[in-house]
N, C-alpha and C positions, 0 to 999 in steps of 0.2 A: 182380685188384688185387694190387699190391706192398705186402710191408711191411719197412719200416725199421729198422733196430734196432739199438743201440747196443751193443755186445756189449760195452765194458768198462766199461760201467756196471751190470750186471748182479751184480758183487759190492760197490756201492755201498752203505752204508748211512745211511739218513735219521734223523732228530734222533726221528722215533715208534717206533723197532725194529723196522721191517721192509725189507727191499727194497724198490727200488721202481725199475721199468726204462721211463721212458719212452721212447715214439715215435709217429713219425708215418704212418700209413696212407695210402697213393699210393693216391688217388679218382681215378677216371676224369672226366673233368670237361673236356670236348673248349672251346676258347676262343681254337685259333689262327687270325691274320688278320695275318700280315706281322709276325711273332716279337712276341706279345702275354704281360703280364707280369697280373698281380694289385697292384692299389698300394692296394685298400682293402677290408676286411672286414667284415661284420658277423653277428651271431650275435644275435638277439633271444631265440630257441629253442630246443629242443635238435634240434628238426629243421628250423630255416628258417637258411638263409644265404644276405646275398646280398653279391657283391663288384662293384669298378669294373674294368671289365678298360679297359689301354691298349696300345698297339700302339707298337711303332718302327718307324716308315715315312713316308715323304715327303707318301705321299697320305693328306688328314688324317680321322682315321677313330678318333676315341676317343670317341663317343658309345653307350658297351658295357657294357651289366652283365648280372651271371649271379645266378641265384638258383635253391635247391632248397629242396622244402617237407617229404622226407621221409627227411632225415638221408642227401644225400648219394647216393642210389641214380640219381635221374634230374636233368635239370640242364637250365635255359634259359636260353641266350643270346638278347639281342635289343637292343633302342634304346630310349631313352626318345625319346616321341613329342614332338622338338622343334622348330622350327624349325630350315632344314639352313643345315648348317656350327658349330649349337652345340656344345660338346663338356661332357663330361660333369664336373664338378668333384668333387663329396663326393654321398655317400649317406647318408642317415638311416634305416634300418628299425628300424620298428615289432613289424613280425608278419611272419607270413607272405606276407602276401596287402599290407601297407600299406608305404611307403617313399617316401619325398622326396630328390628329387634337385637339386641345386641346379646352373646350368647357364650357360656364357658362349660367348659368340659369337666362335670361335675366330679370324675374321678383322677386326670391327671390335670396336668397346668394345660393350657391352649384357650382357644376361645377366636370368634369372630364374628362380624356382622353380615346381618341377613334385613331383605327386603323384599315388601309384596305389594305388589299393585292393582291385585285384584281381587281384595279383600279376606287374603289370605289362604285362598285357594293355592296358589303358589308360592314358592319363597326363593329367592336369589341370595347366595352368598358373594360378596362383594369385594373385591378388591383379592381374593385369594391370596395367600404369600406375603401379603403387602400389610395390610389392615391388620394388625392384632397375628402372634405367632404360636408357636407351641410354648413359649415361656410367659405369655399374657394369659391376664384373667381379668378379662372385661366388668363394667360395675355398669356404668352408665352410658344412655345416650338421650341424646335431647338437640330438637331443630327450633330455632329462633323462627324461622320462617319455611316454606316450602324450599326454599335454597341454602340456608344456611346451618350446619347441624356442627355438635361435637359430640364425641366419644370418647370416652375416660375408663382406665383399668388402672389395675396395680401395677408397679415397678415392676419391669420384666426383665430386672436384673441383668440389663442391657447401658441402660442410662441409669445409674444407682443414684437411688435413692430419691428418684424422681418419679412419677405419676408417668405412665402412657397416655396421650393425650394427641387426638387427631381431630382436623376439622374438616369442612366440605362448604363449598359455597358454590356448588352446581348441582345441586339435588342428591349428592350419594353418590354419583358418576365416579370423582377422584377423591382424593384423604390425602392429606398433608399432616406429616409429624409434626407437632410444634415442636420446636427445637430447645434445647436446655435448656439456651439462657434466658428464655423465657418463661422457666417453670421454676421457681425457688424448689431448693432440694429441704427435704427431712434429715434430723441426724442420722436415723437408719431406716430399714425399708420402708419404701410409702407403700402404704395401702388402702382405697375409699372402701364404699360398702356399696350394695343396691339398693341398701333398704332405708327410706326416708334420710338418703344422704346427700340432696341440692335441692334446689330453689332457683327460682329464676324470676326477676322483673327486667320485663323489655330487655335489654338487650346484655342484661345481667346477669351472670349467674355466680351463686354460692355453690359451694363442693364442699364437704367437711373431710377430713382424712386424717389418717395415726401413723405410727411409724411402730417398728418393734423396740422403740426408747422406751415406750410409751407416753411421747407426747401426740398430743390433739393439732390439730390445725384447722382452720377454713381459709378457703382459696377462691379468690374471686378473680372475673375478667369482666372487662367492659368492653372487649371486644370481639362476640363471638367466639370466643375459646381461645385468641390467639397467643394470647398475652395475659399471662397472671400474676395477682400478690398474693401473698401468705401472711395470716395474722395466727397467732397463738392463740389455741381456745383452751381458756380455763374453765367453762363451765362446762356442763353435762346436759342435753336434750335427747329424747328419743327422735321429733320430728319439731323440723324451722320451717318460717315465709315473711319474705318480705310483703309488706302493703306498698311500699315506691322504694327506690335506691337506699335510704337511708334506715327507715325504721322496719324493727323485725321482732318476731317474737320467738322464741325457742319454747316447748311443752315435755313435759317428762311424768312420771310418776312412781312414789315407792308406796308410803303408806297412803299419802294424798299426796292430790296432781303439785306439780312442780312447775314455774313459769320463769323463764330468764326475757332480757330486752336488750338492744340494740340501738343506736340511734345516729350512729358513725359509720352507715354500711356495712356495719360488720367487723368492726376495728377490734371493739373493744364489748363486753356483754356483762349483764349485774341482772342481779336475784329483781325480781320484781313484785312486790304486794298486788293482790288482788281480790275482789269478793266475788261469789259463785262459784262457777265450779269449771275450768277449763278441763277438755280431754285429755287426758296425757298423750298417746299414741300417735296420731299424726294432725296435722293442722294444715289451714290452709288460705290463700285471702280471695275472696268476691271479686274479678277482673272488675277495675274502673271504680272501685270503694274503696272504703279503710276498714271492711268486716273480717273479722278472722274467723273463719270453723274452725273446731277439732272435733274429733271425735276417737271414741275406746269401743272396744265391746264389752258387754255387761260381765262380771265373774272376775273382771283383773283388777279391777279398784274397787272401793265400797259405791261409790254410782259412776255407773257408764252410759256411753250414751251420745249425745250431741250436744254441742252448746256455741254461742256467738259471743261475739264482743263486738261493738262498733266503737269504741275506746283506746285502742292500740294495749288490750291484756287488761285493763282494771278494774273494769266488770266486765261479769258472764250470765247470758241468760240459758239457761236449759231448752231445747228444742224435742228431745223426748230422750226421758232415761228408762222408758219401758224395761222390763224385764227380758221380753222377747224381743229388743231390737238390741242387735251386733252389727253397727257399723266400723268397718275397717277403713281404707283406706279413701280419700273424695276428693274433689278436682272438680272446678267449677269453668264456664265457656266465659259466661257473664251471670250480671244479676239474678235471670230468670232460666237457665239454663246450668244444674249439676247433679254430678251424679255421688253416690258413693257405695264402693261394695259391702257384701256380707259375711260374719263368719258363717258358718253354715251352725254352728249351733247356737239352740235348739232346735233349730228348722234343718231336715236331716236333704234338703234340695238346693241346698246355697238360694243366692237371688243377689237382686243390687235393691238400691234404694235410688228413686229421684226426686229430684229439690221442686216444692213448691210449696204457695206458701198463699193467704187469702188477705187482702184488704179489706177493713170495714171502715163504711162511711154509713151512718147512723145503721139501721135496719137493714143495710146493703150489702151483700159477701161477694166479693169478685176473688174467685181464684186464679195465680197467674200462674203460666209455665211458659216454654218458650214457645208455647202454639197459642197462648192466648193472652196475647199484648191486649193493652187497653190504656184509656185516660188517665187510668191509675197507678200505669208502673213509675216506678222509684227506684234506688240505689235504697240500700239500705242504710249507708250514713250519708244521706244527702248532705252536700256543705253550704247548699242556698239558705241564707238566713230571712227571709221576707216577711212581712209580718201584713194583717188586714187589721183594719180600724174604719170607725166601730163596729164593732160585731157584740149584739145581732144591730143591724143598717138599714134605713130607710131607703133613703134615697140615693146616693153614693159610698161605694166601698172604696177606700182608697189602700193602695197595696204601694210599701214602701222598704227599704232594702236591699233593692236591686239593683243587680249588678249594671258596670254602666255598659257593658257590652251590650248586644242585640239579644235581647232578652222576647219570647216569643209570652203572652197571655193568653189561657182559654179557659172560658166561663162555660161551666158544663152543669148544667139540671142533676139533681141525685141521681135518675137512673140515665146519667151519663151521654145525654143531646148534648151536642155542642150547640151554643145561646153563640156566641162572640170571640172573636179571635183579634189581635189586636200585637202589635211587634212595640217595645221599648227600647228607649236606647239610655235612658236615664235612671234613677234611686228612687223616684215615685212614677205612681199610674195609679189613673180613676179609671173606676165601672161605673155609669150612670146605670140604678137598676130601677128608677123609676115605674118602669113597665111591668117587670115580672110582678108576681104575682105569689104570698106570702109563702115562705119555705124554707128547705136545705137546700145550698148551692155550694158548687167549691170551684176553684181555680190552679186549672195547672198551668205551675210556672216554668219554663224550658229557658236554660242559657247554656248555650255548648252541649255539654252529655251529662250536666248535672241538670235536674230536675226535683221538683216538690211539688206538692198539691195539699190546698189548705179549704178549709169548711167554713161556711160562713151562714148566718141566718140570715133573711127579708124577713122584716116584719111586714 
């Protein structure tokens, strides 16, 4: 295995006070079949992923997903057992072993959903006759929880001029039509896309969708699928995400990358300034942060590559625009846990890429991933603002800023002993550090699921 690595971000410093050097680790992950790409992701666990792999090629051949149950070590490609000539549109996973596929008949109109529970060795079509008909062409599907899912296709020229659109709130068992007056109509036929066409926070989801006017939309529910509005989109992205209900960013690119913003849900969207270099291609946010990814493969814009914002779009930092790195499509669990696929060229065996990334505390590199938690993990836009004084300190460090919830303290040695633990419920807290004895120390700070960890010297 390769690893990636940004080398001039390595003297970067982030908003908690410490270093922090992401990249992405070249996984072996063999997937080629006539120069095959990754166009979707998923991450239910910290050891299950599975993705959509597609091909460019004449002969038609995108009925392909890959999935590993043990973080990335061994990998299966295979088919969802469908009827031939369907092709593969969106994936839903569950687990490891559970995932729903939703799926259209890539030469006439039809289409249906499929499920497997046993990691893909089998596949269930669902709801037969009921679910999606020979006049559907399925786009999407996506589960809020292991019980709640929706499924979205084109107009099936049944209910004109509206979206097909079912939901499920017993695991895939049964599918309910949402019913018209629930779906705002388009002037003429609706139709979504599979490809980087929703987003979803919590219990949210964006859908973008056209009509043959050629007007734009995005359509949003807050409840599960059940219930949508429709706002007019005047702008243009290739791939959107929200960071919470409100704020969003859209990515695109012609000569150079393109970035639009949001800040109304989704109401209304404006060009946005920014320095660095965002991905055009697809993008995506950090669960439980305000980090955006994107990322291109190399060859479609003058740099490709990966890059972040903790900003909501106003700066970007590059995480590697190697030459030989083609990442596609990425999907994160949380902080320390994502993945993203590969194009296969110039590497003629596909692969994926997984996210990590190293801390430095003076002379000190802790690499983290989702197997190797430590004192040091962080969000990467932590929002605790806590400050120590003075630094460097004799006798008392006093740490002030703090939230007035139950705020947890721990004094940890550079090579990371924990010295003292200690709960706040106020805006200041002392360390009497009398005792130790001259050095580097730091303290992490814990309130809720935000977290920071700050440096500090003993004279």
């Amino acid at each position: 295995m390769r690893m990636k690595e940004n080398q001039s971000l390595k003297s970067s410093t982030q908003n908690f006070g410490i270093n922090i050097n992401p990249y992405w680790e070249d996984i072996n992950a063999p997937h080629v079949v006539n120069n095959s790409h990754i166009t979707q992701v998923q991450v239910p666990s910290p050891n299950a992923v599975w993705a959509k792999v597609d091909y460019d090629t004449t002969d038609y051949d995108a009925n392909k997903f890959m999935r590993t149950a043990d973080g990335g070590k061994t990998w299966r490609i295979d088919s969802v057992d469908a009827p031939n000539g369907y092709g593969l549109s969106c994936i839903a996973a569950i687990d490891a072993n559970t995932c729903y596929a939703a799926m259209y008949d890539a030469f006439n109109y039809g289409g249906a959903m499929f499920k497997t529970t046993d990691g893909g060795d089998t596949w269930k079509q669902l709801e037969p006759g009921k679910l999606f008909s020979a006049n559907s062409f399925p786009d999407i599907v996506y589960f809020f929880d292991a019980q709640h899912g929706v499924t979205i296709g084109d107009d099936d020229q049944i209910d004109s001029s509206r979206l097909e659109i079912y939901t499920t709130s017993d695991a895939g068992k049964t599918w309910q039509r949402v019913p018209d007056k629930n779906i705002p109509p388009t002037q003429g036929y609706a139709f979504s896309s599979n490809f980087n066409s929703f987003t979803v926070f919590q219990n949210r989801l964006w859908v973008t969708a056209g009509d043959t006017y050629g007007n734009s939309y995005i359509y949003r529910s807050d409840d599960f699928g059940n219930h949508w509005q429709q706002f007019p989109l005047t702008v243009s992205f290739n791939d959107f995400a929200f960071s919470d209900k409100q704020n969003g960013l859209g990515v695109s690119f012609d000569a150079e990358p393109h970035e639009v913003e949001t800040h109304d849900g989704g109401k209304t969207w404006a060009n946005k300034s920014f320095t660095g270099y965002p991905m055009g291609l697809f993008i995506t946010v950090i669960p439980s942060t305000h980090t955006f990814v994107s990322t291109i493969p190399n060859g479609i814009t003058p740099v490709g590559g990966s890059s972040y914002s903790n900003d909501y779009g106003a700066t970007w930092k590059l995480i590697d625009s190697s030459s030989d790195f083609n990442p596609f499509a990425v999907a994160f669990l949380n902080p320390l846990t994502g993945w993203c696929g590969r194009a296969d060229s110039p590497d003629p065996t596909g692969g994926m890429y997984k996210w990590k990334y190293n801390f430095s505390l003076d002379d000190k590199t802790i690499t983290a991933d989702a197997n190797t938690l430590s004192a040091t993990k962080n969000d990467l836009n932590n929002t605790i603002s806590p400050r120590l004084y003075p630094n460097p300190a004799k006798d008392v460090i006093a740490v002030n800023g703090l939230s007035t919830s139950k705020t947890t303290l721990s004094l940890y040695s550079i090579s990371g002993k924990l010295i003292q633990q200690s709960t706040s419920t106020g805006e200041n807290y002392q360390f009497n550090i009398q005792q130790l004895a001259a050095g580097s120390y730091y303290i992490k700070i814990q309130s809720g699921e935000k977290i920071t960890t700050l440096k500090f010297v003993k004279e």
